[in-house]
PAPA-971442 format. One line per 2 residues: number of its first residue (from 1); for each residue x, y, z of N, C-alpha, C, CB. Coordinates in nm, 3 decimals, decimal comma. Glycine has a CB too. Layout:
BEGIN
NUM	X:Y:Z:X:Y:Z:X:Y:Z:X:Y:Z | ...
***
This chain:
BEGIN
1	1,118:-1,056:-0,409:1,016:-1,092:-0,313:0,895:-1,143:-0,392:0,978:-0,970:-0,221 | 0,832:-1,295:-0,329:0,739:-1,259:-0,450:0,574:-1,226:-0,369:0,735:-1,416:-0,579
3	0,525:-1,300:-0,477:0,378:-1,179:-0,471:0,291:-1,265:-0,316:0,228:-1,194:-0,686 | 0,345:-1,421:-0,306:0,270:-1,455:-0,202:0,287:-1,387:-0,048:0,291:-1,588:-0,200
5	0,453:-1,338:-0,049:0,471:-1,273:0,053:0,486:-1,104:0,054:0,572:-1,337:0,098 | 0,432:-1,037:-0,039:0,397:-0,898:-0,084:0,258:-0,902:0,027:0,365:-0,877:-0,282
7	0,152:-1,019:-0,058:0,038:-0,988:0,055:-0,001:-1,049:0,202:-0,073:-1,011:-0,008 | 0,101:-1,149:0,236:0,152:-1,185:0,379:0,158:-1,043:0,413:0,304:-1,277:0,398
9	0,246:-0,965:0,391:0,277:-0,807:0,425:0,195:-0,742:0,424:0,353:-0,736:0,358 | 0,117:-0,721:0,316:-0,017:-0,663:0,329:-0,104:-0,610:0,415:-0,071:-0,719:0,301
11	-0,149:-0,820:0,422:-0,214:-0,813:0,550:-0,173:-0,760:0,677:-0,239:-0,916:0,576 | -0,069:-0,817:0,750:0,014:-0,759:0,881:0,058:-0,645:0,881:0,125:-0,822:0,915
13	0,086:-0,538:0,787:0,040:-0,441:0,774:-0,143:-0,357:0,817:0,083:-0,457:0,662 | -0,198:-0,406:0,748:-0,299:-0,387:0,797:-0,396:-0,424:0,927:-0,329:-0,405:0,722
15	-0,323:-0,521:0,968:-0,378:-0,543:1,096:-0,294:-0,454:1,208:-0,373:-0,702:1,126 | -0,143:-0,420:1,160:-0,122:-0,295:1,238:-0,145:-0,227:1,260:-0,083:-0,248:1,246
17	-0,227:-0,127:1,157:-0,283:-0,016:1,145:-0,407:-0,040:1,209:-0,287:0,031:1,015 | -0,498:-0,155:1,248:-0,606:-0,129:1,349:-0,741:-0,170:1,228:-0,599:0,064:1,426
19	-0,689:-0,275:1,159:-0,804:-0,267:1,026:-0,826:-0,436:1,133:-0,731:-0,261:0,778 | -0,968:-0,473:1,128:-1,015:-0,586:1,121:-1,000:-0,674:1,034:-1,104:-0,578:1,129
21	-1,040:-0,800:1,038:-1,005:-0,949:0,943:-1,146:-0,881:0,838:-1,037:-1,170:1,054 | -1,242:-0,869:0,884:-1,340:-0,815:0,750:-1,331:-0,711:0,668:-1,456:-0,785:0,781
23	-1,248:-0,629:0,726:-1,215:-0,489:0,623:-1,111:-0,576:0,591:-1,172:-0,305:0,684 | -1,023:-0,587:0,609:-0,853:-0,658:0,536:-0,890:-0,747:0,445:-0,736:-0,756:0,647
25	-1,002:-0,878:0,449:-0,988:-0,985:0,343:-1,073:-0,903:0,270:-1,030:-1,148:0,369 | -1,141:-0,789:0,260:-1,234:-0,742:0,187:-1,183:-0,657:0,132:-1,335:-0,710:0,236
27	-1,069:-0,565:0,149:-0,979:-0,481:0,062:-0,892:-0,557:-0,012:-0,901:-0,385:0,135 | -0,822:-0,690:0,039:-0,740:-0,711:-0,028:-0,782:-0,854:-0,123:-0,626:-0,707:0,059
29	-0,902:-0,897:-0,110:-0,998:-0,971:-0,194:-0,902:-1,133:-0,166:-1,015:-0,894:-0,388 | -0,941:-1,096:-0,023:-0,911:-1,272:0,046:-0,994:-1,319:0,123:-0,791:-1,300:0,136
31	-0,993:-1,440:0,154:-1,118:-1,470:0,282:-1,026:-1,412:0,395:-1,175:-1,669:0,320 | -1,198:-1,423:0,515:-1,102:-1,403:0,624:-1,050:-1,486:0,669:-1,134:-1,356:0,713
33	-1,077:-1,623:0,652:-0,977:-1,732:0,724:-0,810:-1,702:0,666:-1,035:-1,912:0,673 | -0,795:-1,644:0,555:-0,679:-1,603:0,487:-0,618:-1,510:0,574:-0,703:-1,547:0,354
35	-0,700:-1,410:0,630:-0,640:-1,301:0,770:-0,597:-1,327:0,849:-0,702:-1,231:0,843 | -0,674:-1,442:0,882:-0,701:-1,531:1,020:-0,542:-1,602:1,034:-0,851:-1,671:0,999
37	-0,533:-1,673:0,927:-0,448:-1,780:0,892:-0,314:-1,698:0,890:-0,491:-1,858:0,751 | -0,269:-1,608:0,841:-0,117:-1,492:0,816:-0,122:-1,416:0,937:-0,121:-1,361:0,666
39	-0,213:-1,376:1,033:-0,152:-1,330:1,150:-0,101:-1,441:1,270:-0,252:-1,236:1,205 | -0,208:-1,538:1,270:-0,168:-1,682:1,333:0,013:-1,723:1,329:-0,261:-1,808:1,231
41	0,021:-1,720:1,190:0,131:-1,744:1,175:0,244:-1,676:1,181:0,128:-1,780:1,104 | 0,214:-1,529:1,147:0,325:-1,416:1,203:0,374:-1,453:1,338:0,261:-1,261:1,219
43	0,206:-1,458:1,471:0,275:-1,478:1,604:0,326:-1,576:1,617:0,213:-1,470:1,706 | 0,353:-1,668:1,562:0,375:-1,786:1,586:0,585:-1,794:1,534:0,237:-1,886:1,483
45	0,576:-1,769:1,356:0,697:-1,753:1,311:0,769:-1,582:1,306:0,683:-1,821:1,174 | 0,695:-1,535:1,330:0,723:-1,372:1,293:0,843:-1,377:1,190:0,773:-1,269:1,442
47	0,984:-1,345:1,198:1,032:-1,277:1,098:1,048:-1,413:0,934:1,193:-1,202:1,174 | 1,014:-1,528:1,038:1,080:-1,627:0,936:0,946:-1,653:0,833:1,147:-1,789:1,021
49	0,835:-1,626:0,854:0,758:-1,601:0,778:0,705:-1,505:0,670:0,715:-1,614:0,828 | 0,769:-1,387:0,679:0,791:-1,287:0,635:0,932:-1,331:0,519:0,806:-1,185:0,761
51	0,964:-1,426:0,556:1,073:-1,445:0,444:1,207:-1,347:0,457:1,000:-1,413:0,296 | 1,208:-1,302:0,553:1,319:-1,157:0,605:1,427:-1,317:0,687:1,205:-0,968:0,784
53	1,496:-1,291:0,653:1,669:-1,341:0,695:1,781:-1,230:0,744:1,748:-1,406:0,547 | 1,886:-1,307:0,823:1,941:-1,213:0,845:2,053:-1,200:0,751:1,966:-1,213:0,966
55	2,136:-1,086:0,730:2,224:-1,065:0,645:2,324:-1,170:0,659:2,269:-0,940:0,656 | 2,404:-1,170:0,581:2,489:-1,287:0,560:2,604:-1,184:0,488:2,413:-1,430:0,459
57	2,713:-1,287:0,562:2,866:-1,225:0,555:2,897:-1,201:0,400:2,990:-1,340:0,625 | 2,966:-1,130:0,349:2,967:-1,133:0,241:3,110:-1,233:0,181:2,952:-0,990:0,210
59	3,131:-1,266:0,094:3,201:-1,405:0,054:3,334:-1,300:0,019:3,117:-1,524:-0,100 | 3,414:-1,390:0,014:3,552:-1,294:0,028:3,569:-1,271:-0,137:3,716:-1,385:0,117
61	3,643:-1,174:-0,164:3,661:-1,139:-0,314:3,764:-1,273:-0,415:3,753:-0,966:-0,311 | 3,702:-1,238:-0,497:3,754:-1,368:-0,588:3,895:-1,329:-0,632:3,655:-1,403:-0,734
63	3,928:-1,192:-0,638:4,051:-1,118:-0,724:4,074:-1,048:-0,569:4,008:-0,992:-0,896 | 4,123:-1,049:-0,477:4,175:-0,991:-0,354:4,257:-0,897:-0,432:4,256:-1,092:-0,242
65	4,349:-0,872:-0,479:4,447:-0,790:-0,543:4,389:-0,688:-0,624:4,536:-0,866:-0,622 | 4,232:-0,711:-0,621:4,143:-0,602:-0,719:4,067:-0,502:-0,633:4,022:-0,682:-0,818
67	4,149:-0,556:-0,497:4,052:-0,532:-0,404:4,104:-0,367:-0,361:4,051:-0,660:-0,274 | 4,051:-0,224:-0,380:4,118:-0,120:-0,332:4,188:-0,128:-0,189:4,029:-0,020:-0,337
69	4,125:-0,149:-0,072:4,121:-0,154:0,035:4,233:-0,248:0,096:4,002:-0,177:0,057 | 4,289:-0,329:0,036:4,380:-0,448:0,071:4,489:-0,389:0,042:4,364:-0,586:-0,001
***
């Protein structure tokens, strides 16, 4: 994960918890248009902004015969 979407999280985190855009860009040493701007976009993209996907099938085994279960 990297660090741009660590504090995407951050923030929306903290606006869950009931923190304002001036306490949040001020703890986490962003503007508030930066607050402003990552919750905007949560409601807007929610999970796909967050960089969260959904799981994906897993690819079939390369050695099937290695496979216990088969």
């Amino acid at each position: 994960m990297s660090a741009f979407t660590v504090r995407r999280c951050q923030i929306l985190l903290a606006s869950a918890e009931g923190q304002v855009t001036t306490t949040i860009a001020h703890n986490l040493r962003c503007t508030e248009q930066t607050v402003r701007n990552v919750i905007h976009a949560f409601h807007q993209e929610s999970r796909e902004m967050l960089g969260v996907m959904p799981p994906q099938a897993s690819p079939e085994p390369q050695y099937p015969y290695l496979d216990t279960n088969a």
